[in-house]
C-alpha positions in Angstrom: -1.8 -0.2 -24.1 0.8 2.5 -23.3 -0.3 3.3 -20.4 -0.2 -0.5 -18.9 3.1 -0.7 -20.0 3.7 2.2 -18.0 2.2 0.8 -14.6 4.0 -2.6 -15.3 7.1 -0.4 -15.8 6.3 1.5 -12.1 5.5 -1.9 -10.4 8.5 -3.1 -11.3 10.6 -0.2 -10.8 8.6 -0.3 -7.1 10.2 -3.7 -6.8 13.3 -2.8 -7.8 13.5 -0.1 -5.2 11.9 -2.3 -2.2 14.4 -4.5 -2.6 17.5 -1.7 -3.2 16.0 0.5 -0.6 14.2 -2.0 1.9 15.2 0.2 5.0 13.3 3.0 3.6 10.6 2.0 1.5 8.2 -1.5 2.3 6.3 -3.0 -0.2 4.1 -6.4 0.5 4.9 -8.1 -3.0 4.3 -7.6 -6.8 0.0 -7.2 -6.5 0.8 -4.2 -4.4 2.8 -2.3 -6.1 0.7 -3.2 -9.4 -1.9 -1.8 -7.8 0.2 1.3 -6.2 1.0 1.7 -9.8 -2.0 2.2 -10.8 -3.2 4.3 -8.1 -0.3 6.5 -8.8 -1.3 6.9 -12.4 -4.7 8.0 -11.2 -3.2 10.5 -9.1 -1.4 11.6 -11.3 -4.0 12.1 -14.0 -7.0 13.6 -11.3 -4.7 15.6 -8.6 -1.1 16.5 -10.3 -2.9 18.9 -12.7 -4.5 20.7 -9.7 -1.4 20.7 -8.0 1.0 22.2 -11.0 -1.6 24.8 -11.1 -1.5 25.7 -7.8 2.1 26.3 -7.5 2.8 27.3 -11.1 4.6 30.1 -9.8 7.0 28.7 -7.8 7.6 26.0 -11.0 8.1 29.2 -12.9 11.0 30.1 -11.1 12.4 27.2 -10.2 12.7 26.0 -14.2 10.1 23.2 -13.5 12.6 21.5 -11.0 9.6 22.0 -8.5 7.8 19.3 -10.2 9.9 17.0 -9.0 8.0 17.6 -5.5 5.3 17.5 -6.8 6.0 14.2 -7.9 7.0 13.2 -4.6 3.5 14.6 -3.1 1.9 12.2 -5.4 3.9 9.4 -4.1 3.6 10.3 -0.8 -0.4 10.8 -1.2 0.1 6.6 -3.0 1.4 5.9 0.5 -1.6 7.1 2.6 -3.4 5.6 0.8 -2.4 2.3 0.0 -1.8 1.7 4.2 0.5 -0.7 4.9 1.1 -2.3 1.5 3.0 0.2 0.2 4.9 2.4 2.8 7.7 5.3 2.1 9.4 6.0 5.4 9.9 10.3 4.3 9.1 12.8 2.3 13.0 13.1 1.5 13.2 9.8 0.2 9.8 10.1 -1.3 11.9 13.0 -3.3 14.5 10.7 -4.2 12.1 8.1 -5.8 10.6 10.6 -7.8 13.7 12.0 -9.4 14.4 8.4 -9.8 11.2 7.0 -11.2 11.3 10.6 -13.8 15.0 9.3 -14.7 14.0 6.4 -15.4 10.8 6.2 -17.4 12.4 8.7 -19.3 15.2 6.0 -20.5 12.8 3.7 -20.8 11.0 6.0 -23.2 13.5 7.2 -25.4 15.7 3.6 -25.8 12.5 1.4 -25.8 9.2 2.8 -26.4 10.3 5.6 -29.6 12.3 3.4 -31.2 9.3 0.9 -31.4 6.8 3.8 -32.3 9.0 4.9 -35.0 9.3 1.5 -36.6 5.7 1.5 -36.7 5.2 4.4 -38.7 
């Protein structure tokens, strides 16, 4: 269940930055960036591991801001491969997104989803 909230919460957040960011970033409507979504979550579940792993030194010294690209790689890797659905103009605003997306699903996270996990328990 979590993680479908957290797609819905990126497909939104995709619409929220086609429409903020429409020079830069093109989305075809809500179906597409469900399934962008989605395909990022799969990314980032089969090739983000590989990817930390492969440049855990440089994350090392760079205090795991370098993840941040990596993030953007995974977004950028969403773009190939959703064509022209889903389209980021550059890797620099590729960046961007992902500091923005990590910013935040981690509000979302700490003023939504704990709070409701802790009532729970």
């Amino acid at each position: 269940m979590r993680w479908l909230i957290g797609c819905l919460i990126n497909a939104v957040l995709f619409m929220a930055l086609a429409g903020y960011f429409h020079e830069s970033f093109q989305l075809t409507g809500f179906m597409a960036a469900l399934q962008a979504s989605i395909l990022l979550s799969i990314l980032n579940v089969l090739v983000r591991p590989i990817l930390i792993l492969l440049t855990l030194p440089v994350t090392v010294v760079t205090l795991g801001l370098f993840l941040f690209v990596i993030n953007a790689i995974t977004l950028e890797l969403t773009d190939y491969l959703m064509g022209e659905a889903f389209e980021i103009s550059s890797f620099g605003i590729a960046f961007f997104f992902a500091i923005l997306m990590s910013l935040v699903n981690l509000i979302i996270q700490k003023t939504l989803l704990q709070p409701a996990r802790k009532s729970k328990d």
